[in-house]
N, C-alpha and C positions, 0 to 999 in steps of 0.2 A: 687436800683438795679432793672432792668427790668427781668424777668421770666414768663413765661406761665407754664399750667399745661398739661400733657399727659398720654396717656400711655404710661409705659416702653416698648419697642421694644426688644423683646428674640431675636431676630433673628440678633440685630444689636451689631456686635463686642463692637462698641464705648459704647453704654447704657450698654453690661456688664461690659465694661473694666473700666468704672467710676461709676459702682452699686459697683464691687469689692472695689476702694479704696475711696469712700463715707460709707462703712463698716466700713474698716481701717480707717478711720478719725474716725467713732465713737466709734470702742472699743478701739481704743490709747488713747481717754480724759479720757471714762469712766473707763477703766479696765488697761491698761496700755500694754496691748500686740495687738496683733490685725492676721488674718488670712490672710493668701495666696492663692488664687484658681486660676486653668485655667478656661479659657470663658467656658470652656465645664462643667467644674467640679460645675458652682455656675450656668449655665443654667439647671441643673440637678437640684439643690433646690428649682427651681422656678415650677419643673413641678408636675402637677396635681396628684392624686393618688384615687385609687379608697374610700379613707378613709378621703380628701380633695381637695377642688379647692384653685384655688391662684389665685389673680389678683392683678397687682401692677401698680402704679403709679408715674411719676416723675415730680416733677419740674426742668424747665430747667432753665440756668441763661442767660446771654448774651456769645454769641457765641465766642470761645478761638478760638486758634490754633487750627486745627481736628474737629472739631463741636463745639455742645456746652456742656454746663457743669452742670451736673447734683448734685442738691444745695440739694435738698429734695426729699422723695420717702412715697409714703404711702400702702398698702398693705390689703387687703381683705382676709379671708382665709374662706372658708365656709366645716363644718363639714357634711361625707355625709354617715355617716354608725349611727354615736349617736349627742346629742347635737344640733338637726337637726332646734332649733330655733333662733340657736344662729348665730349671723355671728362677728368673732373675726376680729378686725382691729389692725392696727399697722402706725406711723406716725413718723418721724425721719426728721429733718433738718440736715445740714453738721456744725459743728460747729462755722464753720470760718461765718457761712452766718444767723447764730440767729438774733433774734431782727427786720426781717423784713417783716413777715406777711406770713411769706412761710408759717409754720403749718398754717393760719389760709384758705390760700387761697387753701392748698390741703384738708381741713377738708369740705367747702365749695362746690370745685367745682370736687373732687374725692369721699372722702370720701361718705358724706351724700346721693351725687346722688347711691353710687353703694349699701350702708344700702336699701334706698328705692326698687331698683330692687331687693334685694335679696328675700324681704317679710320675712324675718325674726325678729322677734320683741325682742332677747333680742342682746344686744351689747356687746361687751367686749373688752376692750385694756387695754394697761401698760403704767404707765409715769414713770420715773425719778424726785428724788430730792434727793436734798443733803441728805448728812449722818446727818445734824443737821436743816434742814427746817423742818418746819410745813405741815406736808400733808394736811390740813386744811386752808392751806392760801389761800383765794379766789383768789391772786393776782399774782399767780405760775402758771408759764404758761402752765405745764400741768392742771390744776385744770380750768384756763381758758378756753383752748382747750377741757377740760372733758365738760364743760357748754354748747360748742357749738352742741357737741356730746348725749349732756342729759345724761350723767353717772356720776356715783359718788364714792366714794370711800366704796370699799367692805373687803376691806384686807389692811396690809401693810407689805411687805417684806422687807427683807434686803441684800443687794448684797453684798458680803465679796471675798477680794479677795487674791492669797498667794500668794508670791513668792519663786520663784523656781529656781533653784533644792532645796531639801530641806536637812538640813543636816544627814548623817548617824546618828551619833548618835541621833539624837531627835525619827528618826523612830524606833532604840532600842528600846528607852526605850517606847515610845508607846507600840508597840509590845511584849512586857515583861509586861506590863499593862495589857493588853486585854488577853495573855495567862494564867492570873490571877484567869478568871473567864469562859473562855470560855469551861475548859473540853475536851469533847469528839466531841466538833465540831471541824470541819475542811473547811479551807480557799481554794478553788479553781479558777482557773483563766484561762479564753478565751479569746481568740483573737478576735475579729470582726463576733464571729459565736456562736450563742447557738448551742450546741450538738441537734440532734433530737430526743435523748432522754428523753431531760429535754424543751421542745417548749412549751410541754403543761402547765406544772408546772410555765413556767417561763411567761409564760402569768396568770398567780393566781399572780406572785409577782406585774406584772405588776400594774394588777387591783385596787388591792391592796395599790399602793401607792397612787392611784388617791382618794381610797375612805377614807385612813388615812390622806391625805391631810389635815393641822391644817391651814384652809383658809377663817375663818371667817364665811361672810356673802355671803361668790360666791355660785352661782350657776353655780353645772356641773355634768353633767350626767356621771359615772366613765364609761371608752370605756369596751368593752370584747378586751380583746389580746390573737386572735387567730392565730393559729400557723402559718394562711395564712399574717396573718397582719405583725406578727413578721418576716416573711419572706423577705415581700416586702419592712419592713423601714430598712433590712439590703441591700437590693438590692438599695435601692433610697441611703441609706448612703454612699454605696462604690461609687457609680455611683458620687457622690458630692465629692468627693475626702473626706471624714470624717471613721477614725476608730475608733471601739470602743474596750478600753481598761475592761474588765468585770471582776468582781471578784462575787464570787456566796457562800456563805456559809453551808455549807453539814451538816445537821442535823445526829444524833447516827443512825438513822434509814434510811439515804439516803434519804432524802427527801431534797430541798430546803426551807432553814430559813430565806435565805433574801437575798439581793443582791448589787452590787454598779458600777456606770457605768462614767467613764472617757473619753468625747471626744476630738476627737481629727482630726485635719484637716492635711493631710498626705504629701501637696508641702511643700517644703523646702521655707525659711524664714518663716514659722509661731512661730509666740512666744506665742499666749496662748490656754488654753485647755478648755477644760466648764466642771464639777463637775454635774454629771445628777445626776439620781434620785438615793437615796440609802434608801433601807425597810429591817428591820427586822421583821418577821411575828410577830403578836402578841401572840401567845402560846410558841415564843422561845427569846422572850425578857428578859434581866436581864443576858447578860452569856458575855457582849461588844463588841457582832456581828458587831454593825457599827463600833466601832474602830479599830476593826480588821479587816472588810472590807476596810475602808480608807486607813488603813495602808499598806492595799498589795498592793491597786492602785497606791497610792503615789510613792511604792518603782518601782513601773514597772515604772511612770516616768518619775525616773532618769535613767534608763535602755534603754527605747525604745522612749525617746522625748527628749532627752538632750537640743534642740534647744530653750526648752518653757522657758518664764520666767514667767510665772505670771498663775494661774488657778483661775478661778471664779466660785462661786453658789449663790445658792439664797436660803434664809429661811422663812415662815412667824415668824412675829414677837412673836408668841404664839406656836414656836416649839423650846422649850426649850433644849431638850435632843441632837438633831441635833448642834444646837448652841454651847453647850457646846464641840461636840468632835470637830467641825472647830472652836475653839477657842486653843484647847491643840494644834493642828496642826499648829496655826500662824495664822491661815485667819483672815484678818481687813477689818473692813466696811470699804467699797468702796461708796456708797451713798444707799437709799433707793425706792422701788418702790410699787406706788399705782397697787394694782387693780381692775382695773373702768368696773364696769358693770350698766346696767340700760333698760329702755324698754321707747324709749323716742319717742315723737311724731313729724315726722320729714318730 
């Protein structure tokens, strides 16, 4: 197969309208559902913020009907408020088009050159492997692709994914579980907006989960979420056509104890959600704040997503506690993923 490499062109219909379903092709193998956006709604994801830059890359194939056909895409993301040595990359081929050198020749003639321009010395990306391979096997073509890269493996996650709707009664009896122990807390739940009363607080949980993160050997700098911050990735998330489903848990004393974030992509035909971040603080642990935050997300759902079939998260492999409630809930490994950091000389 003949292909060259470029940049993606935002401004041209055609490179969204096959970035959109080069998406879809890859969360339909990996996950089983996949998102819908308008041109406008995934040109909104691509654009810059005062807290990150984006630069993306495509491989083209031999020229279809309408142009040509876009096989692979690789991605730059540069952090510009914390982590400011870092430059995060990202590398995807279309699945139908594995096996012929696309990762290596966007790792080569995209990737590397824009690591060098950045002047950033550490690196960081995510591969895929089965739910039963070797992260260790020099012979996987992520762990290949890590080599060309100079990263290695610092963490290993797990991608678990459920299907959906989930039954009424399972969420019972959850919910009868968690009321168990919880007390005098109480479960509340937002639409797509922190109250401005709770911005400040809810940028502490944020912080918070980056710095409880059970992720090995990474290095990362936990961000500050301030209320400006928290503002803007509510404005960049609506503008991408993404809402988010929030359930927030209320401490005896009104304070925030933790929280759990369900997205969700708003065009019609989308079938799946993404399972963000969920924290319980550490001083209000022990009372099954996350099951009981799960639980409320779940049932909103089947409430205000009917259309989804499948939700995905991700765990490291040494966050036991997490793993246990997306196991009561049904989530099954879907495959595993490295994450490759390193400071290579390039």
């Amino acid at each position: 197969m003949h292909f060259s490499i470029r940049p993606l062109d935002i401004t041209s219909d055609l490179d969204i309208a096959q970035s959109i379903a080069h998406d879809a092709a890859l969360d339909e193998v990996a996950h089983g559902g996949s998102e819908t956006s308008t041109l406008e709604q995934y040109r909104a994801s691509l654009a810059d913020t005062p807290y990150w830059r984006v630069r993306c890359w495509v491989a083209v194939g031999e020229p279809m009907e309408g142009g040509e056909m876009i096989v692979g895409r690789a991605t730059v993301l540069l952090p510009q408020q914390d982590n400011l040595e870092t430059v995060s990359v990202d590398l995807s081929v279309h699945p139908a088009h594995r096996g012929r050198g696309i990762g290596t020749a966007l790792v080569q003639e995209a990737l590397v050159p824009a690591i060098r321009e950045s002047g950033r010395g550490l690196v960081e990306a995510y591969g895929q492997i089965s739910a039963d391979g070797d992260p260790d096997d020099p012979a996987d073509p992520v762990n290949r692709l890590a080599r060309r890269l100079g990263v290695s493996r610092k963490n290993l996650a797990v991608c678990r994914t459920l299907a959906l709707p989930l039954p009424e009664e399972l969420l019972d009896a959850l919910e009868t579980e968690a009321e168990e122990k919880i007390g005098a807390y109480r479960i509340e739940l937002w639409d797509d907006e922190i109250p401005a009363e709770h911005l400040s607080p809810y940028g502490v949980l944020m912080r918070q989960i980056e710095l409880d993160e059970p992720d090995e050997e990474v290095e990362h700098e936990a961000a500050e979420y301030t209320p400006e911050r928290l503002r803007i990735a509510e404005r960049r998330r609506r503008s991408s056509g993404t809402r988010a489903l929030i359930a927030v848990a209320i401490a005896p004393d009104g304070s925030l104890a933790g929280n759990s974030e369900v997205h969700i992509q708003r065009t019609a035909g989308t079938t799946i959600g993404w399972q963000e971040n969920t924290l319980v603080m550490p001083e209000h642990r022990g009372h099954r704040l996350g099951l009981a935050l799960k639980v409320a997300t779940h049932r909103l759902l089947r409430e205000q997503a009917p259309g989804l079939r499948v939700l995905a998260t991700w765990n490291s492999h040494v966050n036991p506690w997490m793993i246990a409630i997306n196991q009561k809930l049904g989530y099954e490994i879907a495959y595993r993923e490295l994450a490759l950091q390193g400071r290579p000389q390039l």
